[in-house]
MARTOR-41151 format. One line per field, with one value per residue (C-alpha): x, y, z; residue in one letter. Coordinates in steps of 0.05 Angstrom, whole numbers, plus 32768, in hexadecimal, padded with zeros to 4 digits. Example, Ala and Ser with C-alpha at 12.3 -4.5 7.8 and 13.67 -1.06 7.14 Angstrom:
x = 80F6	8111
y = 7FA6	7FEB
z = 809C	808F
code = A	S
END
This chain:
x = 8045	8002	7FE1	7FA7	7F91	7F52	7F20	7EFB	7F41	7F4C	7F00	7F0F	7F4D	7F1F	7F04	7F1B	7F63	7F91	7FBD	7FF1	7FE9	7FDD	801E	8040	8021	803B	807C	807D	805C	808C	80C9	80B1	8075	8039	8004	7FC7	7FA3	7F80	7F60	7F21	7F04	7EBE	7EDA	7EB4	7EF2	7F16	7F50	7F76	7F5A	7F10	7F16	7EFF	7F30	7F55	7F95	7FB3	7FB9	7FDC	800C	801B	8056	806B	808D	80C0	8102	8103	80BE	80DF	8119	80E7	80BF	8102	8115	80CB	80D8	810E	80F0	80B1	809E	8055	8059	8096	8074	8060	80A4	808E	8063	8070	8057	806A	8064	806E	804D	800E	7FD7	7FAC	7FA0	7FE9	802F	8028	8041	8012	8019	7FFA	7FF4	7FD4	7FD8	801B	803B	807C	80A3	80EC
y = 7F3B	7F4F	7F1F	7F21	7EF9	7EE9	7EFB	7F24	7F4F	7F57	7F71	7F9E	7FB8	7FC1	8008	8045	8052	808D	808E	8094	8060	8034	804D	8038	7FF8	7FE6	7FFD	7FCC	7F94	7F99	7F92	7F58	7F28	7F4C	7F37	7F68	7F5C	7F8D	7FC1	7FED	7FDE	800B	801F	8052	8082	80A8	806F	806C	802A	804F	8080	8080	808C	8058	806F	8036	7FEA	7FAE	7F84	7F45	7F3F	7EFC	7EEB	7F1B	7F07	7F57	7F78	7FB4	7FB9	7FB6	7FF3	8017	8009	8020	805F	8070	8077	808B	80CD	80D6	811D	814B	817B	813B	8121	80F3	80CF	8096	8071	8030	800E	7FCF	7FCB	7FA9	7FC7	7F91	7F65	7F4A	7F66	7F80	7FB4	7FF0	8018	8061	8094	80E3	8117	812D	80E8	80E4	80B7	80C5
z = 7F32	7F58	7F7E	7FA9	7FF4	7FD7	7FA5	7FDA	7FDD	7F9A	7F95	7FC8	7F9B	7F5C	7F7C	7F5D	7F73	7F7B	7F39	7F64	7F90	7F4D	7F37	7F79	7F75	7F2B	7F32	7F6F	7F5A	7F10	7F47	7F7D	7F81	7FAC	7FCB	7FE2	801C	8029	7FFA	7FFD	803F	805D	80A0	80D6	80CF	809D	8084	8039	8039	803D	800B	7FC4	7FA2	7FCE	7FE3	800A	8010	8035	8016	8033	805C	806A	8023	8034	805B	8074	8066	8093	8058	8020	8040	8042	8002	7FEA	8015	7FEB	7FB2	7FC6	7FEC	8008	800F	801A	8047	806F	8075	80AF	807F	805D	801C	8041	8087	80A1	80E1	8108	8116	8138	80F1	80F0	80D0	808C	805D	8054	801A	800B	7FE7	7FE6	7FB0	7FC4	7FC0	7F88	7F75	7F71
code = X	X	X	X	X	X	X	X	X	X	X	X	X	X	X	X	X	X	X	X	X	X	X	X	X	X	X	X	X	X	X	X	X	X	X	X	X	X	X	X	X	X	X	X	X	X	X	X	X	X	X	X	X	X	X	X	X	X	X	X	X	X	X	X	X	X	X	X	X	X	X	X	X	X	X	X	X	X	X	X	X	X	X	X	X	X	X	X	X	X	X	X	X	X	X	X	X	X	X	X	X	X	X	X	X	X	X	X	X	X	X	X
END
């Protein structure tokens, strides 16, 4: 199931997206409970989360025991781009807004 922070979020998610990143996030919300919190966002430099179509968003991480294991376990089935091996579809980190799990996507992205 796909849930959203707030109905400012899930406005923010109902930009154009990146079929594959829409792909990515169905097959993930049809296996766990998601929430988005962050979407489409204007920023002053290139991001996925500024691009049209939008190529990445934050999930929230704090309903998960292990948000580092569900990354991995995305990882596995998910490859961003395999001539950009030190990519990754998923990341749990921090970035200044608080842990979450960022998800993206490009062209090259497959799922295995």
């Amino acid at each position: 199931m796909i849930k959203y922070k707030s109905e400012d979020i899930k406005k923010s998610y109902e930009v154009e997206k990146h079929p594959i990143l829409e792909s990515l996030i169905s097959w993930l919300g049809f296996l766990i409970d998601i929430t988005i919190t962050q979407g489409y966002e204007k920023r002053d430099y290139i991001s996925v989360h500024s691009m049209i179509p939008l190529r990445g968003v934050d999930i929230r991480s704090r309903n998960f025991k292990n948000p580092q294991c569900i990354a991995d376990f995305i990882n596995e089935f998910w490859i961003y781009d395999k001539n950009r091996p030190e990519k990754k579809c998923a990341i749990y980190h921090d970035v200044g807004r608080g842990a979450h799990l960022h998800l993206q996507a490009c062209d090259n992205t497959q799922n295995l």
